[in-house]
N, C-alpha and C positions, 0 to 999 in steps of 0.2 A: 504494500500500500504506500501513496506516497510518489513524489517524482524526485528523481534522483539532480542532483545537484553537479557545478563541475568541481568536484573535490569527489565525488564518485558515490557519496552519501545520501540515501532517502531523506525527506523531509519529516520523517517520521523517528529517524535516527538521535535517542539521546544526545551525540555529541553535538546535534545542531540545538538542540534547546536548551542547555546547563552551559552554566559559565560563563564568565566573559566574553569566549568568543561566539557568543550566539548571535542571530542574527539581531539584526536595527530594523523597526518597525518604520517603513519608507513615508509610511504616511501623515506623520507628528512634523510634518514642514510646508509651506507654501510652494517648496520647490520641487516635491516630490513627482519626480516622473518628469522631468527637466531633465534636459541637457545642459549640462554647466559647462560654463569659461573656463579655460585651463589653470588648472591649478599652480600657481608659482613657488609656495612654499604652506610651511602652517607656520602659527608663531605660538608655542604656550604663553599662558599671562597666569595661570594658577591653575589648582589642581581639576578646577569644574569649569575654567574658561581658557579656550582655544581660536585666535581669529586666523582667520583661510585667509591669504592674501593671493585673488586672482590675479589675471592680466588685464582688468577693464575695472575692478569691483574688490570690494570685503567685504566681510561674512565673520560673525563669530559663532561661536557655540557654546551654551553653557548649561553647564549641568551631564548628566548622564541620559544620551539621547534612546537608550534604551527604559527609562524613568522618567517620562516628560520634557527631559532636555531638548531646545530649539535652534535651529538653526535661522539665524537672524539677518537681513543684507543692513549694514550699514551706511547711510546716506552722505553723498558724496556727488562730484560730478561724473557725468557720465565718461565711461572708457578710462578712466584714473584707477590703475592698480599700481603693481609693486612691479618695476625695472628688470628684478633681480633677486633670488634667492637670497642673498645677503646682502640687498641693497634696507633693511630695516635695521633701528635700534632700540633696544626697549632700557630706560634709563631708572637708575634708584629712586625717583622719582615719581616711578610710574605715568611716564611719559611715554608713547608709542610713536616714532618718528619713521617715514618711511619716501624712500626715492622712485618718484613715479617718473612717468614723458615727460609730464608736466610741472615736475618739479618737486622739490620738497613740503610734505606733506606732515601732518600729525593725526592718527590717528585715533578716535575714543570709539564707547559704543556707539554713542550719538553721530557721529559724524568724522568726515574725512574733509578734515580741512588745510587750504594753503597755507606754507610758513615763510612770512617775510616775502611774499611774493613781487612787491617792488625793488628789490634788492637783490633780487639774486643771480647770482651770475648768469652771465648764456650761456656759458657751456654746460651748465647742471640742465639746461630744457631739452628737451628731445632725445635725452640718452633710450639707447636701448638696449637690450640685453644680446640683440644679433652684432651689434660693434663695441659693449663696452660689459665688462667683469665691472659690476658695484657693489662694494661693501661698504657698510659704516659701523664703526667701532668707537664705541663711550670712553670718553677718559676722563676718569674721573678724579684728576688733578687740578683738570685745565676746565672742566665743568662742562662740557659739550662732547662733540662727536667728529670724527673725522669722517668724511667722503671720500671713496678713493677710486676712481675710475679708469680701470684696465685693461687696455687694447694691446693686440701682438703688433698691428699696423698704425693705429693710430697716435697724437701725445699722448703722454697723460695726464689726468686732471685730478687736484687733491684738492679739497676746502675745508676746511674748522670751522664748524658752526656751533660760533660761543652764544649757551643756553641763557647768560645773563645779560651778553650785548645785543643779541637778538639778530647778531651779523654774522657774513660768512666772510673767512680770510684763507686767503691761498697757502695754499702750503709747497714746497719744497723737497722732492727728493729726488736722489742721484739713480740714475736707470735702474743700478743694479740691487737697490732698496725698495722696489715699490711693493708695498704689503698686498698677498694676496689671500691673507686673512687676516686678520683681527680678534683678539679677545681681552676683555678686562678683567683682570687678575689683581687678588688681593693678597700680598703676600705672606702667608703663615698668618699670625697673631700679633703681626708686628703693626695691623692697621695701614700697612703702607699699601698703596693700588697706584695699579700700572696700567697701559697699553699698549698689550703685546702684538708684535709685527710679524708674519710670517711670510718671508720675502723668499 
């Protein structure tokens, strides 16, 4: 009894109803049975909230979608998603910042909005993930975030966006320095945080 599943399993099969890995009831969403925009990355924000950051659009999740949890679109303009797998950063702060087409953005549940949008450089508009590696990495010395945008063919492009000036400043590095990841680290117990460069 039952139709069998591509894992090879009846729907009637224990291992599909116990557990974690059971199924998600498709139905508990507006978007249920939609095709969705492609996925660019996920970002945790805590243990019951998850936002999806598409290529047009953001989505968060909260709760256990198997228990009520919703999948939600957050408003925003249209076609404004995320760049880049690690073109976002999420700040001690709980600040969610993230590098769209169209620029530097902030993101909450409420909405996806422009950051400093008269100010900020050209080169940060129109990046895309077909010519440019972007990452942003917290430093949390200096109180902001670096941009760092990397092409095999193209320059590259660095800016500091100080969280307290509300400005972007170029930055500086020698070719064989350009970080192609980022993470901030706090060292032991000594209170000291860094941002580390993986060049």
């Amino acid at each position: 009894s039952g139709s069998v599943g591509a894992n090879g399993l009846t729907t009637d099969s224990p291992l599909l109803t116990l557990g974690e890995a059971a199924a998600v009831n498709g139905t508990q969403s507006e978007f249920a049975g939609q095709i969705g925009e492609p996925l660019v990355t996920s970002i945790p924000i805590r243990d019951d909230l998850i936002i999806f950051a598409a290529e047009g659009s953001f989505f968060y999740l909260r709760g256990n979608p198997r228990s009520g949890g919703r999948m939600n679109y957050i408003p925003g303009p249209k076609g404004v998603g995320l760049v880049g797998i690690g073109a976002w950063v999420y700040t001690p702060y709980g600040r969610l910042f993230a590098m769209t087409t169209d620029g530097l953005y902030e993101v909450t549940l409420e909405a996806v909005t422009p950051v400093s949008r008269d100010v900020i450089p050209r080169e940060l508009l129109g990046l895309s993930s077909d010519r440019y590696e972007v990452e942003l990495g917290y430093d949390i010395e200096r109180r902001g975030f670096l941009i760092s945008c990397f092409s095999a063919t193209l320059p590259y492009i660095a800016y500091f966006y100080d969280l307290r000036a509300e400005g972007f400043f170029p930055e500086d590095r020698d070719t064989d320095h350009v970080p192609s990841a980022m993470v901030a680290h706090r060292i032991g117990d000594s209170g000291l945080s860094t941002l580390l460069f993986g060049c």
